[in-house]
ZAMARGU-4260 file (C-alpha; in steps of 0.2 Angstrom, whole numbers, plus 5000, padded with zeros to 4 digits):
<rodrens>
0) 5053/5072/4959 | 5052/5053/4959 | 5056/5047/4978 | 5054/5028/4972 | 5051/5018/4956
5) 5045/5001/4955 | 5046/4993/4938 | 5042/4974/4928 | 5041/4966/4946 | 5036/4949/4945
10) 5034/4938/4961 | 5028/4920/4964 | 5025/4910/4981 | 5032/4893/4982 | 5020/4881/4994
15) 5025/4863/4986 | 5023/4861/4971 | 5013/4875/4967 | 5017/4891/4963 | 5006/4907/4963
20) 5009/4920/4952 | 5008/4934/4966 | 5013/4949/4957 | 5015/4951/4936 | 5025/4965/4926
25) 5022/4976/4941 | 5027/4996/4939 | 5022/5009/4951 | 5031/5026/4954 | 5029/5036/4973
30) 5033/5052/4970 | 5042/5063/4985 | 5027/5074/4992 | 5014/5061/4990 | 5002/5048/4998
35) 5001/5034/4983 | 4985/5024/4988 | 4985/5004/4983 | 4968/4995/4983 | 4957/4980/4976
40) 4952/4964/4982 | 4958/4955/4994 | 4972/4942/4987 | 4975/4954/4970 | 4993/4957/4978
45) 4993/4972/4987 | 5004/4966/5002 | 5014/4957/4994 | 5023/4971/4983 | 5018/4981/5000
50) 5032/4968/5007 | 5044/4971/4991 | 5044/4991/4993 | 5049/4990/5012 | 5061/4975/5010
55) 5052/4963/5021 | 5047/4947/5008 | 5042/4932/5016 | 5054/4917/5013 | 5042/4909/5002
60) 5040/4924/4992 | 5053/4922/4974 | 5055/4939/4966 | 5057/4932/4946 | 5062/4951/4940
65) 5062/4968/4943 | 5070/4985/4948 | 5066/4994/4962 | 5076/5013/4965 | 5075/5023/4979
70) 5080/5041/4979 | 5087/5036/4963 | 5099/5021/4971 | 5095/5006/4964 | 5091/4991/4975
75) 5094/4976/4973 | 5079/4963/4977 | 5084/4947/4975 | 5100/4950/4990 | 5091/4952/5004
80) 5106/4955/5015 | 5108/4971/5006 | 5092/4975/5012 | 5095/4977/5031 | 5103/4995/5031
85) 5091/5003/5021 | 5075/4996/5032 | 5070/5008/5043 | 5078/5024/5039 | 5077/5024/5020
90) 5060/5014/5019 | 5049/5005/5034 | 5035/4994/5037 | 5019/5000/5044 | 5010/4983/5045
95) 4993/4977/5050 | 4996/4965/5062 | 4999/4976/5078 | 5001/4962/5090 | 5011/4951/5080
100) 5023/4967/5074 | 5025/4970/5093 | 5037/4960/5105 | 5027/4952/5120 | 5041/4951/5131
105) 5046/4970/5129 | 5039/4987/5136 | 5036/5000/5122 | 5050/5012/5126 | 5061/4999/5126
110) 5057/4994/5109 | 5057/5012/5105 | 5076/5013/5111 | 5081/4996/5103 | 5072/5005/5085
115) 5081/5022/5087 | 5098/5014/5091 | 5099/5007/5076 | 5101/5022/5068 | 5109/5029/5081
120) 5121/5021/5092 | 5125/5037/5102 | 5107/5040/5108 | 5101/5041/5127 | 5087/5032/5134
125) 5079/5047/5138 | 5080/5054/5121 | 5074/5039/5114 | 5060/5040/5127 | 5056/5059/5125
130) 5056/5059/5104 | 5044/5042/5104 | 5032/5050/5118 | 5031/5065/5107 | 5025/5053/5094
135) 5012/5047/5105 | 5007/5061/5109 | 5003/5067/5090 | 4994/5051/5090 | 4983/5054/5108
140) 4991/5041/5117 | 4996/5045/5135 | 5016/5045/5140 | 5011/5030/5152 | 5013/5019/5135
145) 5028/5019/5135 | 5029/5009/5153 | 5018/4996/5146 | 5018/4978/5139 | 5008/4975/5121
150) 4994/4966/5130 | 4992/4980/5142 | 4986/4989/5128 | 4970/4988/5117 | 4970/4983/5100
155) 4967/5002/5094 | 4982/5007/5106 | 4993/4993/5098 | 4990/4998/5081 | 4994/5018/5085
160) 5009/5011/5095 | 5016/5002/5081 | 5013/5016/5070 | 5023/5027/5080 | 5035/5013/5081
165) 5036/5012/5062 | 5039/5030/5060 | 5051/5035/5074 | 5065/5036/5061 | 5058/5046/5048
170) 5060/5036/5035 | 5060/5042/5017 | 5047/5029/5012 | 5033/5022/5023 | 5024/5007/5016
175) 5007/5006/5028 | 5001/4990/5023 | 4979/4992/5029 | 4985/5001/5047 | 4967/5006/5047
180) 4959/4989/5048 | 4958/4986/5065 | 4957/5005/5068 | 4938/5011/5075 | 4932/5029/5064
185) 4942/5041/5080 | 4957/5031/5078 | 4958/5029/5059 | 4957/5051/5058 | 4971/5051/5070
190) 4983/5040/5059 | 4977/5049/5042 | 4980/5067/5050 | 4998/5058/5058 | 5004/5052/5041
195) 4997/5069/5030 | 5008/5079/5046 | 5025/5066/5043 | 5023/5070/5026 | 5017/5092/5026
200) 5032/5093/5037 | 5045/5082/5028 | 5048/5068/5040 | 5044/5057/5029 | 5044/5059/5009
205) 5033/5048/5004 | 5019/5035/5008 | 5013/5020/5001 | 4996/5015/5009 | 4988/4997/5005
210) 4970/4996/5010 | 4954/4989/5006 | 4947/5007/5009 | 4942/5017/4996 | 4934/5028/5003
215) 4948/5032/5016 | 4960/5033/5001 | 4947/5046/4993 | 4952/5056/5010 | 4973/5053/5012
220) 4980/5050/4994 | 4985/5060/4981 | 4984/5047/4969 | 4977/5030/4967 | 4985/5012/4958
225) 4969/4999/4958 | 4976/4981/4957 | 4969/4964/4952 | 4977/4946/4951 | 4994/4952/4952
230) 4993/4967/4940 | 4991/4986/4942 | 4976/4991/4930 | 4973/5006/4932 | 4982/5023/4941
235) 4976/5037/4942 | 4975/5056/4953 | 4963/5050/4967 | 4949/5064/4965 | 4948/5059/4947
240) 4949/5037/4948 | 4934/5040/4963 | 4924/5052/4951 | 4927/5043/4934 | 4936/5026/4935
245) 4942/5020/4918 | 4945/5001/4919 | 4930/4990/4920 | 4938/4983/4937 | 4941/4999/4944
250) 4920/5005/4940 | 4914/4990/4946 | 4926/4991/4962 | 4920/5009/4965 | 4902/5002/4963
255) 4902/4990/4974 | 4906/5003/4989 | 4901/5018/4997 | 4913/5033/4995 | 4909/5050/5000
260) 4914/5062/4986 | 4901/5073/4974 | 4893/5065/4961 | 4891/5046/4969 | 4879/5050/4982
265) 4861/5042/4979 | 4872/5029/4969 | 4865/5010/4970 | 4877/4997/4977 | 4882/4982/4965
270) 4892/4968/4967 | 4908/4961/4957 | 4899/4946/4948 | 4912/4930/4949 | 4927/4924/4960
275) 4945/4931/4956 | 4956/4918/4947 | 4966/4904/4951 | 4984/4913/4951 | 4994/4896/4950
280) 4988/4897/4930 | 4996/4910/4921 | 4985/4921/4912 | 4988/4925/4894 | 4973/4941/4892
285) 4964/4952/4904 | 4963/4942/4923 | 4946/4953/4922 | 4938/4945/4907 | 4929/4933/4915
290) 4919/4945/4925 | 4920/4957/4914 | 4902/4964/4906 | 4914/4973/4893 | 4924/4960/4887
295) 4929/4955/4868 | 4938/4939/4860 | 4956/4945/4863 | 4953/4949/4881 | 4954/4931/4885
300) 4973/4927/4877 | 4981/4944/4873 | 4988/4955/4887 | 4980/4972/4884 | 4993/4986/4883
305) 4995/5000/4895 | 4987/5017/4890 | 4994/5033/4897 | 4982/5049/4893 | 4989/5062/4904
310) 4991/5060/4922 | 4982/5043/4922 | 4986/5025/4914 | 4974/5009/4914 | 4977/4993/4902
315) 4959/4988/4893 | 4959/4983/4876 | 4944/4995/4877 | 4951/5010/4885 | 4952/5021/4869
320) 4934/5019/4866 | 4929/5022/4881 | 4940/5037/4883 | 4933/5042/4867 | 4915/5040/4872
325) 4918/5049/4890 | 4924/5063/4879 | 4910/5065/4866 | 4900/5064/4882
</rodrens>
């Protein structure tokens, strides 16, 4: 069952006179049960849909079009005052930034309490205080957090405190936008095995995780949308996009780091020739084309179409062929 569907968003930031084409014909779908997995470069536009799915766009940001349902109720994303009801119980923010997402001035059980109250306007203190401990607890922080102020915590701390923050109302959809950035290797398997638990034991449906990490998302997702300069090019199951990418982006993204999985040890490393483009220039072709070792004539002024071949999809003028020639091989 489809817990949320994305389609045709388009975005721009407006800084002047300038606008950047943020996001372009954008279309993902979170199914309930699953981890979706977002990565690519940083600047290809992963936080900022990250921001469109969990209703928090920053007032720069312009969604040009696009639907987004959730649960099958269709929300409307150019009225954000529509938006305020459905944050944190029917889809929330896990964001990177712990200190900035944290309120200097406040302990964390108070902020735990003003969070759950929302929801809830009948709820105790002490309820409020025992459910988030719990939730503390799962991530191995003592219940002594809860007396204390942000900067009486360490920056590992902070991020598990604003996970537990994030997730305190079991929301149908979690977008984590690269929690695990700030985490050290301890930390990080704490919040993977959290957010595989929130979603085993159906606190939370679904998951949308935004990382630069692919080798982490090789470990927590079930599936895995690539993006680069705004678009999605390729989604795929995560076992098979890691073992056999398809788009040229995608290979030369999983060649360029180290991830765990049969088949890609004793691999060399290689770099991503080029710079990403300029995204207040709309592009006519392939984004890619200019780095790409693959690319033909029409890559450069004709927007490759989207091919779906079972469970996977990726747009590259050359995707049959290579299908073809992965399947001769």
């Amino acid at each position: 069952m489809t817990l949320a569907s994305l389609k045709h968003l388009s975005a721009h930031y407006a800084t002047g006179a300038d606008r950047f084409h943020a996001l372009d014909d954008v279309a993902v779908d979170v199914q309930a049960g699953q981890i979706l997995g977002v990565v690519g470069e940083s600047g290809c536009g992963k936080s900022t849909m990250a921001s469109v799915l969990s209703l928090n766009p920053g007032p720069s940001l312009r969604v040009t079009s696009g639907t987004l349902a959730i649960d099958g109720t269709d929300v409307d994303l150019t009225d954000p005052a529509s938006h305020r009801p459905l944050r944190g119980g029917t889809v929330a923010l896990l964001p990177q930034g712990a200190l900035n997402a944290l309120n200097p001035t406040r302990r964390v059980g108070a902020m735990a309490h003003d969070i759950l109250a929302v929801g809830d306007k009948r709820i105790t203190r002490a309820e409020s205080l025992r459910r988030t401990a719990a939730r503390l607890e799962a991530l191995e922080l003592p219940p002594r957090v809860l007396r204390a102020y942000p900067h009486q915590l360490s920056g590992g701390m902070r991020q598990r405190v604003v996970t537990a923050l994030a997730t305190l109302r079991n929301p149908r959809l979690l977008v984590a936008d690269e929690p695990s950035s700030a985490l050290d290797v301890s930390s990080q398997r704490l919040l993977v095995d959290l957010l595989r638990r929130l979603v085993s034991d159906g606190l939370v449906e679904g998951i949308v995780f935004i990382t630069h990490d692919v080798a982490l998302l090789s470990e927590l997702a079930d599936r895995i949308a690539v993006m680069y300069a705004g678009r999605v090019v390729e989604e795929a199951p995560a076992k098979d996009l890691v073992a056999a990418p398809r788009h040229p982006y995608a290979r030369a993204l999983l060649a360029s780091v180290l991830v765990p999985e049969a088949g890609t040890r004793g691999r060399r490393l290689s770099g991503i020739p080029g710079a990403p483009p300029d995204l207040r220039v709309p592009i006519p072709g392939c984004p890619f084309a200019p780095r790409c070792g693959h690319a033909v004539d029409r890559c450069a002024d004709q927007r490759p179409p989207r091919l779906v071949i079972g469970d996977r999809d990726d747009s590259c003028w050359r995707s049959a062929e290579f299908e073809e020639a992965a399947n001769v091989g």
